[in-house]
C-alpha positions in Angstrom: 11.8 -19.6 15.7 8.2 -19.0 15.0 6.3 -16.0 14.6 3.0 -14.9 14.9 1.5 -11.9 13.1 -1.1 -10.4 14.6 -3.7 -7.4 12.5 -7.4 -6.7 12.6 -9.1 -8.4 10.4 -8.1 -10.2 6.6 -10.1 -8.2 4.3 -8.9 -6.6 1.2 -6.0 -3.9 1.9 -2.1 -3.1 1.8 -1.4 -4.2 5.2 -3.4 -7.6 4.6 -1.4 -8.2 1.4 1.6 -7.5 3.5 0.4 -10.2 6.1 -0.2 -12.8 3.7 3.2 -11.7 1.8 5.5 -12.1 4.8 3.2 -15.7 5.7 4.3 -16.7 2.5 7.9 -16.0 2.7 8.3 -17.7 6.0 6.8 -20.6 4.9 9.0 -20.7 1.8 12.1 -20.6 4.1 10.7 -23.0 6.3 9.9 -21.0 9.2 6.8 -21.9 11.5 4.6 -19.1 11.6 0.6 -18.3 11.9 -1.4 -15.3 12.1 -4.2 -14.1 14.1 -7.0 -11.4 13.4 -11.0 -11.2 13.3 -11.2 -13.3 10.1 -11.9 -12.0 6.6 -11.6 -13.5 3.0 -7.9 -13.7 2.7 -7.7 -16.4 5.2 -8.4 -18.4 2.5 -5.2 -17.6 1.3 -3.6 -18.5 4.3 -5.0 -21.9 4.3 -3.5 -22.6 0.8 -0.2 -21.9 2.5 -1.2 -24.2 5.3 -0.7 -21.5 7.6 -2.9 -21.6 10.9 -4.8 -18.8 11.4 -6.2 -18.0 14.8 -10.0 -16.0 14.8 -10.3 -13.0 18.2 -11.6 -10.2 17.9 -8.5 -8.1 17.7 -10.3 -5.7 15.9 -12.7 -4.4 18.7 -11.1 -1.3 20.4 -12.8 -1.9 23.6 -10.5 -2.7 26.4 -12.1 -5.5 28.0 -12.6 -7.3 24.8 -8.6 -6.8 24.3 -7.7 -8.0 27.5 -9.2 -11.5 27.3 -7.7 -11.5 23.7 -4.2 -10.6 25.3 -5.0 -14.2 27.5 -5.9 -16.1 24.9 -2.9 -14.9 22.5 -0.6 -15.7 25.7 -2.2 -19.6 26.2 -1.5 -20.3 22.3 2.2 -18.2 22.4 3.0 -21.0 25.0 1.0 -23.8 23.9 2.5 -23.6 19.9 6.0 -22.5 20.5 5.8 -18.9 19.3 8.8 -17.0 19.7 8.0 -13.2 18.4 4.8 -11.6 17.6 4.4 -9.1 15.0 1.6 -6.7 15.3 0.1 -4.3 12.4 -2.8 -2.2 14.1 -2.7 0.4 17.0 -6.2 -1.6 18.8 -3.9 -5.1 19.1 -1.0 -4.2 19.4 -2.7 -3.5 23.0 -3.2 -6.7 22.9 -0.2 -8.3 22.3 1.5 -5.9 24.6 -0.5 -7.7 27.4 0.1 -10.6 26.1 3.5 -10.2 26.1 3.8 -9.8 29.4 1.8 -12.4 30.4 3.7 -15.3 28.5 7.0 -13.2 28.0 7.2 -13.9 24.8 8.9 -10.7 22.5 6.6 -8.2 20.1 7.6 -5.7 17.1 5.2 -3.8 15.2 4.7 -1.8 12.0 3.1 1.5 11.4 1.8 1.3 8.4 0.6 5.0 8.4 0.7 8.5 10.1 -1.6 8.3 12.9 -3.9 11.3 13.6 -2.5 12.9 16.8 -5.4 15.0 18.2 -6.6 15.5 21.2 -2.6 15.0 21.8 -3.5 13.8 25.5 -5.4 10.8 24.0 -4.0 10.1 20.5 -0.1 10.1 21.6 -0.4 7.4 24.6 -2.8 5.6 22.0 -0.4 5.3 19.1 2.7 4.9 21.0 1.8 1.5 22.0 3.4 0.7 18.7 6.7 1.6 19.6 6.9 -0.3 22.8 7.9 -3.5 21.3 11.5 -4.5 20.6 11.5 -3.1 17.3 9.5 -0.9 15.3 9.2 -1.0 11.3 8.4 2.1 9.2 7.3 1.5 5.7 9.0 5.0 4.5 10.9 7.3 5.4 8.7 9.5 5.4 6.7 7.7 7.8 10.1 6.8 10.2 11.0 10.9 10.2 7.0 11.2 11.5 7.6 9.0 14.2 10.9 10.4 15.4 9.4 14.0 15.1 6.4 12.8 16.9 7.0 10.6 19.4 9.7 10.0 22.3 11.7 7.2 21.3 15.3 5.8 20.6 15.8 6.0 16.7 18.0 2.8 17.2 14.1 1.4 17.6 12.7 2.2 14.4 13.7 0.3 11.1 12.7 1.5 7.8 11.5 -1.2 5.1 9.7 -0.3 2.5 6.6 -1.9 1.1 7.3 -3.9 -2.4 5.6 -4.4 -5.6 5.6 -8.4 -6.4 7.8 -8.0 -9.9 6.9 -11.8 -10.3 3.1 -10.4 -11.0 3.5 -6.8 -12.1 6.8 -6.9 -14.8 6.8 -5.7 -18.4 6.0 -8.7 -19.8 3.1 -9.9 -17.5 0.0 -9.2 -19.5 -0.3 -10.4 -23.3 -0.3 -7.2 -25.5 -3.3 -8.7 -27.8 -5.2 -9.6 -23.9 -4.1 -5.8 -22.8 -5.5 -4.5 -26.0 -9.2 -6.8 -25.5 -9.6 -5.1 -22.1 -8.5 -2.0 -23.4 -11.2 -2.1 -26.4 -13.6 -4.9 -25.4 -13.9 -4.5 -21.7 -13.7 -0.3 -21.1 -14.5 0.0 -24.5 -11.7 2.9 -25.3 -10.9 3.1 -28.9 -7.7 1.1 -29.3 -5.2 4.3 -30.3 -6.4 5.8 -27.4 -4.1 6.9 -24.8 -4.9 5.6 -21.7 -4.2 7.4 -18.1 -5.4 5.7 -15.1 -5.8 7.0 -11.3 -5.9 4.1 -8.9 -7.5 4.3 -5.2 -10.7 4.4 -3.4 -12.5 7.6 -4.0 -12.0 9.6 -0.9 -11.3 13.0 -1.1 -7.9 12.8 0.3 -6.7 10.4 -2.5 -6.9 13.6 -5.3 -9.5 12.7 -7.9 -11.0 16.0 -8.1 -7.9 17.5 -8.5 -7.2 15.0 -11.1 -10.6 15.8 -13.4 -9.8 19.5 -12.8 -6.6 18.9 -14.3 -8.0 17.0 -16.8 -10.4 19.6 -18.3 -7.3 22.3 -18.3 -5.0 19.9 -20.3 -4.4 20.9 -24.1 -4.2 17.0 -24.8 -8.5 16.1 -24.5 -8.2 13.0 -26.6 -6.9 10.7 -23.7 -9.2 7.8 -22.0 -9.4 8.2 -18.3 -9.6 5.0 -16.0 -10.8 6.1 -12.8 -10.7 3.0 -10.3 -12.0 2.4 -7.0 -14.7 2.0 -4.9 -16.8 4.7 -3.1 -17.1 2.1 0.3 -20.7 3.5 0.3 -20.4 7.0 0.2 -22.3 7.6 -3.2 -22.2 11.3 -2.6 -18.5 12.0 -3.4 -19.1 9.1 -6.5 -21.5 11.0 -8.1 -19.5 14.7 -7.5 -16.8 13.2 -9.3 -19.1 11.5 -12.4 -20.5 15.5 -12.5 -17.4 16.7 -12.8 -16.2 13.9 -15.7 -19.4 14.5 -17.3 -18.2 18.7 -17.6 -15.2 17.5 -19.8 -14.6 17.5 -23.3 -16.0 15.1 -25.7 -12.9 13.9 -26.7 -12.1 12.7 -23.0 -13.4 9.5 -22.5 -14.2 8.6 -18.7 -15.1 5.2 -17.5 -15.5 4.7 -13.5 -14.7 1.0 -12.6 -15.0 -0.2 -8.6 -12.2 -1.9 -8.4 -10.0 -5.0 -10.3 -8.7 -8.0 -8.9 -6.3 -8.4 -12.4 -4.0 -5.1 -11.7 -1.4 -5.9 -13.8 -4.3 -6.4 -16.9 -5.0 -2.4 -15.8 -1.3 -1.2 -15.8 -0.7 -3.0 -19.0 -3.1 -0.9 -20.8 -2.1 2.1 -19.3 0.1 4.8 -20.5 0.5 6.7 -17.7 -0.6 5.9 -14.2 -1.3 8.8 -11.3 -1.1 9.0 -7.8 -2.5 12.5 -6.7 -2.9 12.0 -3.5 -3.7 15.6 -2.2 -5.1 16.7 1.4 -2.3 13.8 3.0 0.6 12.0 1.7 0.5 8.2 1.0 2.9 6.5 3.9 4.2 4.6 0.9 1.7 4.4 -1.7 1.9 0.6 -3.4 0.4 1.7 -7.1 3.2 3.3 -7.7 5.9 0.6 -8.0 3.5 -1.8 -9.6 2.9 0.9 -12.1 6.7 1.2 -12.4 7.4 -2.6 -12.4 4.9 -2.9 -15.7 7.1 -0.5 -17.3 4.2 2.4 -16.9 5.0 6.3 -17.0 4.0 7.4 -13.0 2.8 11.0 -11.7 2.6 11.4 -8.3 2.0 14.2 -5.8 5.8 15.8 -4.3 5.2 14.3 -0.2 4.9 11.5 1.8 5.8 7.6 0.2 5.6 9.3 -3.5 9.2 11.0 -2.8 10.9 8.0 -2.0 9.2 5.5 -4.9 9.9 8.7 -7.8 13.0 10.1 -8.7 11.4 13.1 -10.9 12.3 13.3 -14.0 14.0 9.9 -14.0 11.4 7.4 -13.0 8.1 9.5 -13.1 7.3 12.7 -12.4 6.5 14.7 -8.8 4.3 17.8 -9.2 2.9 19.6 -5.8 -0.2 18.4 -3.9 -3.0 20.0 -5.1 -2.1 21.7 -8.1 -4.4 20.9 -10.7 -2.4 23.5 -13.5 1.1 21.9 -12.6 -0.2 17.9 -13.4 -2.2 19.1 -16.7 1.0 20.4 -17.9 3.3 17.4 -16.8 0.3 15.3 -18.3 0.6 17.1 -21.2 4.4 16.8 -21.2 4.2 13.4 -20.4 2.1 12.5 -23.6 3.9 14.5 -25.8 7.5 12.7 -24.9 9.3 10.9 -27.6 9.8 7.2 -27.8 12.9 6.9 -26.9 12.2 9.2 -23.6 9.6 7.1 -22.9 11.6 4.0 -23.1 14.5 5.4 -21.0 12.1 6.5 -18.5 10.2 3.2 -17.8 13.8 0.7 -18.0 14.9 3.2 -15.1 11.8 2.6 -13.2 11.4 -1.3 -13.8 14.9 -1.0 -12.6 14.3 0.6 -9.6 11.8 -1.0 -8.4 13.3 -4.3 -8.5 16.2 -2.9 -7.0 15.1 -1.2 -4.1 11.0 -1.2 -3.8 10.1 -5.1 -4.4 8.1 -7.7 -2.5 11.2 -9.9 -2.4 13.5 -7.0 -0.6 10.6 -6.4 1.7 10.4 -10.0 2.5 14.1 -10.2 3.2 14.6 -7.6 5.0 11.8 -8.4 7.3 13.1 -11.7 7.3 16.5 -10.8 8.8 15.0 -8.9 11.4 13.2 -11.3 12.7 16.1 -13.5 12.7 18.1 -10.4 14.8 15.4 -10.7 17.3 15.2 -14.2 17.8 19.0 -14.0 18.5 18.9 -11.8 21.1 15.9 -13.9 22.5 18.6 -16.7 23.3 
């Protein structure tokens, strides 16, 4: 068996992490395995796992430019041995398809998100490209129930594995209290009995934020520091609505806007609660969440999409609705006001779960022993 994942490009991002994650674990069992996409920073990564990495552009959408991908893909499928590929983007999985039939060697694919759908007559024949390989892996189940609901195909097809937190990095005891507390008080400069509730997620409207600063400002709880962390990808306008908008609430709220961190578990360790409040769409799955659960954080996330699967409300976070900036103030509230020993029973039932059922390993495994079923029925 070796495998050969194939996505756009290795930049920053869940499904890159996810790449590099499954690289890892086959290498770790000893399974040959390499992965082609445009290039990026995190082929450095690959190359400290001594996995080969092969540079097309994969992540052109223009049809010519895929085909002679799909020959090249076919000439290395034959000339290194490859027996499955795994693609991760609608634009080459066109190209593996291609490829595929040029050097007959099997395909899967993941969707790692809800496609847009409109103009139907495009979008559908598109997207659907994804489901034309032997299998087809949805990373929730609310993304699987979008793809049955959307798109003609045999449900037998389509195998739901969830995304996973890495408990090795994100786990209670991760970050040094007394290094939690220097970035806390040193670093974001928040007084150090501060309570501390982050939102993590590049700042596009569809990830919540104004909805989280409106909330904010209608909370009876002002003393609280406010993390707010992501980049704005460019688009300054949005950035600076949302600074306005900190800059209307109470004195007693301390805001700090931070682009991004390469040291997550340093952010969840000085958090008290983390949000997700995602609002005009649903996360397919939503990653902050179990790392926030795996550190032993307090979660709030928005009731659709990835959010329902990763929360049990009232158990291992809390759900309010999409949107509704006076429901999350009053679970913030709530949330803040708990007792200790809430608190403590809250986050044990979340670390739990999460290693249980939402961890890299499980993801690893599980996509592990599908490959292996596929690679059976190839002999």
């Amino acid at each position: 068996m070796k495998i050969l994942q194939v996505l756009p490009a290795l930049q920053q991002g869940g499904v890159e992490r996810g790449t590099v994650e499954i690289a890892r674990a086959l290498t770790a069992a000893g399974i040959p395995n390499a992965v082609c996409s445009a290039g990026g920073p995190m082929v450095r990564q690959l190359e400290a796992l001594g996995v080969p990495h092969l540079t097309l552009p994969v992540n052109r959408k223009n049809p010519f430019v895929l085909r002679r991908c799909a020959k090249e893909l076919a000439a290395y499928c034959k000339a290194e041995g490859v027996t499955l590929m795994h693609v991760r983007s609608r634009a080459p999985a066109w190209a593996v398809k291609w490829a595929s039939k040029r050097c007959g060697v099997k395909w899967m694919a993941t969707f790692h998100g809800v496609y847009g759908t409109s103009p139907k007559w495009l979008k559908i024949p598109y997207n659907r490209v994804m489901l034309e390989g032997e299998r087809t892996i949805a990373v929730s189940d609310y993304v699987k129930d979008h793809i049955l609901a959307t798109y003609a195909v045999n449900p037998a097809k389509v195998v739901r594995i969830h995304r996973g937190a890495d408990t090795d990095v994100f786990r209670p005891d991760a970050v040094d209290p007394q290094d939690a507390l220097a970035k806390k008080t040193l670093q974001l400069r928040f007084p150090a009995d501060l309570p501390v509730i982050t939102i993590p997620g590049r700042l596009t409207r569809w990830k919540g934020q104004e909805v989280f600063i409106e909330a904010l400002g209608r909370m009876r709880n002002h003393k609280v520091g406010v993390l707010i962390l992501g980049s704005d990808q460019g688009r300054t306008e949005f950035s600076d609505h949302l600074r306005t908008m900190a800059g209307k609430l109470p004195d007693e709220t301390k805001v700090v806007f931070k682009d991004h961190s390469s040291e997550m578990e340093r952010v969840y360790a000085l958090s008290e609660i983390v949000v997700n409040a995602s609002s005009a769409q649903p996360e397919a799955f939503g990653r902050t969440i179990p790392e926030a659960q795996a550190m032993g954080c307090l979660v709030l996330g928005t009731a659709h999409g990835g959010a329902c699967e990763t929360i049990e409300d009232g158990k291992t976070g809390f759900l309010v609705p999409p949107g509704d900036a006076d429901a999350m103030a009053k679970k913030l509230d709530a949330m803040l006001e708990m007792s200790a020993e809430a608190k403590a029973a809250m986050r044990e039932a979340a670390v739990r779960s999460v290693r249980e059922n939402f961890s890299t390993a499980k993801m690893c495994e599980r996509t592990l022993a599908l490959y292996r079923e596929l690679h059976g029925e190839a002999q």
